[in-house]
N, C-alpha and C positions, 0 to 999 in steps of 0.2 A: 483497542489494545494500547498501553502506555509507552513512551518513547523509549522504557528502560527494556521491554518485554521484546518491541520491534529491537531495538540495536542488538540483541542477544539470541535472535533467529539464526541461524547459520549452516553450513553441511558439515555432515562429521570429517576428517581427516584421519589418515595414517598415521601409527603412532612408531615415531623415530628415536633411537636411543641419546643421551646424550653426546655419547664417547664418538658415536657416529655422525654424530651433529656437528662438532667440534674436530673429528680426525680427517671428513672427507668435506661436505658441506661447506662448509662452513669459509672453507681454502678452495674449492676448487668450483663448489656449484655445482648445478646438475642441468644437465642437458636432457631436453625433453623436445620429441621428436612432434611435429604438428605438420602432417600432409608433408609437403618437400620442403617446407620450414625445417629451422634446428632452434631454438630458442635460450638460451641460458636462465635456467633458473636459481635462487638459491635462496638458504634458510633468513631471515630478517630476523626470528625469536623464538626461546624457545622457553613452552610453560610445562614445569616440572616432568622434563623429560620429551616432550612433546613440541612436536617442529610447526612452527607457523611461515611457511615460504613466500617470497617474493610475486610468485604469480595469483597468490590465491587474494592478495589485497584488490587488484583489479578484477577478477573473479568476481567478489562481494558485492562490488557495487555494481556487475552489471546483471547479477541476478536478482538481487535486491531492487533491481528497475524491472527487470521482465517479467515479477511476480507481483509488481504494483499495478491493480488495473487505472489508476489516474495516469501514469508514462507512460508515455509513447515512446518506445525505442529505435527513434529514428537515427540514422548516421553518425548527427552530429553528436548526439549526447552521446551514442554509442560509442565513438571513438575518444568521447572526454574520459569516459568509464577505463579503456583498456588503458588511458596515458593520463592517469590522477597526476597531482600535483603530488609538491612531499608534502605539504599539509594533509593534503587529501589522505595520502596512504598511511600517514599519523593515524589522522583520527580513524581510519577501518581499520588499522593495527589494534588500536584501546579496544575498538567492538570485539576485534579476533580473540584478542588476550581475555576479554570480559568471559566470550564467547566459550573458548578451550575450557575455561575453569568450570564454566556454569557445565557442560558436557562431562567432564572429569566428577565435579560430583555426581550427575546422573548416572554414572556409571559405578559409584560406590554405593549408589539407592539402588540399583539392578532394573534404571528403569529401560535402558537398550534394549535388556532382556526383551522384553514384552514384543508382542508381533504389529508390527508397524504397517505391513506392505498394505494390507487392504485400508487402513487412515491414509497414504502418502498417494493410494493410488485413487482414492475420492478428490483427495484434493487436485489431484493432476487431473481429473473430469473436469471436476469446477474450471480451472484453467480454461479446457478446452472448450466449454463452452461460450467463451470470450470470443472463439473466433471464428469466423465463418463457417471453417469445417479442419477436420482433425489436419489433415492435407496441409493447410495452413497454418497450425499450431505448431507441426515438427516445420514448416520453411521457416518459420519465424525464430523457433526455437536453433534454427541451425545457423541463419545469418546473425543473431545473436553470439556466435561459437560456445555455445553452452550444449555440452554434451546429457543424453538425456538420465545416464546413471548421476548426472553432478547434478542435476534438479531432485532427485529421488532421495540423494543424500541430504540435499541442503532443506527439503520439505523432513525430511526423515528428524533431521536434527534441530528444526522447530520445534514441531511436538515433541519432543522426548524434555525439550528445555521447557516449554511449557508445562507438562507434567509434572516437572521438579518444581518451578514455581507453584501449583498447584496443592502440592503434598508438602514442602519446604516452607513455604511461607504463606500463603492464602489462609492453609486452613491452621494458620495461627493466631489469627486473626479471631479478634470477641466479636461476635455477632450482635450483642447487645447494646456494646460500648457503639457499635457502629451505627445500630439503631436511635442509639441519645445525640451521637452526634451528628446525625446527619439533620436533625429535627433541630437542633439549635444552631448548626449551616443553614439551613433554610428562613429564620428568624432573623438572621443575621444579613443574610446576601437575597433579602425577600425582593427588591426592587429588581434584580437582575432573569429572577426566572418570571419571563411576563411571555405572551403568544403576541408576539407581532402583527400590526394590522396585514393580512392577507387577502386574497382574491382567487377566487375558483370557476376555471371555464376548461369546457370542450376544446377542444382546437381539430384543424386539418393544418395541417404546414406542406405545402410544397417548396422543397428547399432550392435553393439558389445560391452558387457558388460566387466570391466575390467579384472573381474574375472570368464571370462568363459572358457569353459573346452576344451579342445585340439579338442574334437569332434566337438566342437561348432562354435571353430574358424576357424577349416578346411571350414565347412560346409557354412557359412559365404563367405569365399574366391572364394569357387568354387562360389555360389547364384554372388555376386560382378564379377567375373567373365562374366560369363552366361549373366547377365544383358548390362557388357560394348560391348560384341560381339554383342549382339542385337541392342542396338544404334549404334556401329559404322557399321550396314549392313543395317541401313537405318528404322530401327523400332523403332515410333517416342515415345516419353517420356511417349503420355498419353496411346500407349498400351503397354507398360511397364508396367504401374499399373494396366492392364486390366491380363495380365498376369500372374503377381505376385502379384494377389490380395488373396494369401493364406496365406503369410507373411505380418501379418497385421503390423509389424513394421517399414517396407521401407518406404520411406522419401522423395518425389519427391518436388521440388520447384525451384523456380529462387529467388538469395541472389545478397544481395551487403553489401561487408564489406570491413573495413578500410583496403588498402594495407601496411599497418603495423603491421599488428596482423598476428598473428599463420597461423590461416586459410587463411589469405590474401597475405602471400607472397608463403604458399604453393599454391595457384589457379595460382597466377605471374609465378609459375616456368612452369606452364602445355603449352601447342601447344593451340591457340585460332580459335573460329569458329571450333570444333572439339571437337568429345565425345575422352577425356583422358584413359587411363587404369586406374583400382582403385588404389587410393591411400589410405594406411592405417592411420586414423587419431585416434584421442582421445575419439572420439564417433564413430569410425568403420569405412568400409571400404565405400569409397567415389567416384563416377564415375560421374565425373566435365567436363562440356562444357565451358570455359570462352570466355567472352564476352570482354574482352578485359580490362584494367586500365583506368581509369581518374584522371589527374592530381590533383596534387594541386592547389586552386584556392580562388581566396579573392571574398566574395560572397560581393551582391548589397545591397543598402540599404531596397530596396524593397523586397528582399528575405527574411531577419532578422525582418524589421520591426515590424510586430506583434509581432515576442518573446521577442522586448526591453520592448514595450508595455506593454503585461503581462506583464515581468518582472518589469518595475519599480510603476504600478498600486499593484501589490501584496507588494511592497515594501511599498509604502505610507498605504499600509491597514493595515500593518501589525503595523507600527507605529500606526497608528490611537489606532487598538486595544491594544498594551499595554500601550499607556497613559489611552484609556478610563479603563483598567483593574486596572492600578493603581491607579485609582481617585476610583474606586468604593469600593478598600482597604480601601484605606482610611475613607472613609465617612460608607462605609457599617459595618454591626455588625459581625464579624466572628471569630471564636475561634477553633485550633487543642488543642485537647484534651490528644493528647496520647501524654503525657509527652517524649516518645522516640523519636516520630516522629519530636516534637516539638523543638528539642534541634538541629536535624539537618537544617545544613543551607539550604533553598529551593531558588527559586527563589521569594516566598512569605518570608522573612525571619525573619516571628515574628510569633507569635502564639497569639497575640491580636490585637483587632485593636484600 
């Protein structure tokens, strides 16, 4: 997905009057009650009639981490999230404001309309299969402070923005013109789409933590041991894991990585067609069969073709959407109110319209 498509994910919001924005909000704030907490919240901006509030900037960004399977939302970041910078809350304001408009149209396409719950609730399986067990998916979701209707709204309000992209701009897009150009991208940026020399092995990995204790590591050595004697006398990989299925942390797979990387030129150095003795790596100790190197190679056009595709369809969309974002600046009624946030320069870089 394209950076313009993530930045304009979001959860839908309540829609607040101006007069109301301006007569109570605006002057006094809102108090929003949190366990024996009190919290003061209040409006930051507001798009054509609609309230963008102070709490939902740190909101953003820490759902927008706990929906990323690469972050880890540990304390620290977690609490960078609840207390952004004003830069930070800047720029999730531009995404919020992108965000409201692109929702406000989908609401003039009637794509809200359409029934969501069972899309929003597949993807909250998908979720939960990230994590041990569902048990763990609501602890995690809770020491995050993300309540679970605000995940339902803010998945809800992906897709519905997706959909518009979809119908608004994709499918306006020439299928053919895309077809010519993606064939003379390819002509062009030929040197670039090539298969990197790689290398393809078996592995068992018994892992080992960096900081484990002299007992640990021993114990570790011998387990890596014991396991490469058994492949190499003929006991094949999958009762290996039948065997040392008491060490639930052992590692059985077939990998293929760049032979230029760490792990790639250490599998190059090993004897192929053959289980290796362990080797001690960064994540523990490692008992490797390599399947041998593949060079390097200038791939066809037919192999890249779809990724130029993608690529230059998300390109054209992505223009689409910040001309249509910026026409609808222009013409639409919108105003940041918090005099601090408003001084900084955003990608929206005025505070009226």
């Amino acid at each position: 997905m394209s950076n313009s498509r993530r930045r304009l994910l979001a959860r839908c919001r309540l829609r607040l009057t101006v007069y109301t924005l301006v007569g109570i909000f605006a002057i006094i704030g809102i108090r929003v009650a949190v366990g024996k907490e009190t919290k003061i919240d209040y409006v930051v901006a507001v798009v054509n009639d609609q309230a963008i509030t102070w709490s939902e900037l740190p909101s953003e960004l820490v759902i927008g981490a706990f929906v990323n399977p690469s972050v880890t939302l540990l304390p620290p970041l977690l609490n960078k999230h609840r207390n952004p910078s004003r830069e930070e809350q800047r720029t999730v304001l531009d995404i919020l404001i992108d965000r409201t408009l692109m929702l406000q149209e989908a609401e003039r396409w009637g794509i809200p309309l359409a029934r969501w719950d069972d899309k929003v609730a597949a993807r909250i399986e998908q979720f939960k299969m990230s994590y041990p067990s569902e048990s763990v998916f609501f602890q995690e979701l809770k020491q995050a402070g993300i309540e679970y209707a605000e995940l339902e709204e803010w998945l809800r309000a992906g897709l519905i923005i997706d959909s518009l992209i979809l119908r608004k701009f994709t499918n306006n897009i020439d299928g053919e013109k895309i077809e010519q150009e993606s064939l003379r991208h390819f002509e062009q940026y030929k040197p670039e789409y090539f298969q990197a020399a790689r290398i393809t092995f078996e592995y068992v990995l018994i892992p080992l933590s960096l900081d484990a204790s002299l007992e640990e590591k021993r114990r570790v050595e011998r387990l890596a041991e014991k396991v490469y004697l058994h492949l190499r006398n003929g006991t094949s990989i999958e009762e290996i894991q039948q065997f040392e299925s008491g060490d639930a942390n052992i590692k059985i797979a077939t990998r293929t990585t760049h032979l230029d990387s760490e792990l790639g030129s250490t599998i190059a150095a090993l004897k192929t067609n053959r289980w290796n003795s362990p080797v001690q790596t960064a994540g523990g100790y490692l008992v490797a069969n390599s399947h041998g190197a593949e060079k390097r190679r200038q791939k066809a056009y037919t192999e890249v073709k779809d990724e130029i595709q993608s690529m230059l369809i998300d390109k054209q969309v992505d223009e689409q959407i910040e001309k249509w974002l910026a026409k609808q600046k222009e013409i639409g009624n919108w105003h940041i109110l918090d005099p601090a946030l408003a001084q900084i320069e955003g990608r929206a870089s005025r505070s009226e319209p």
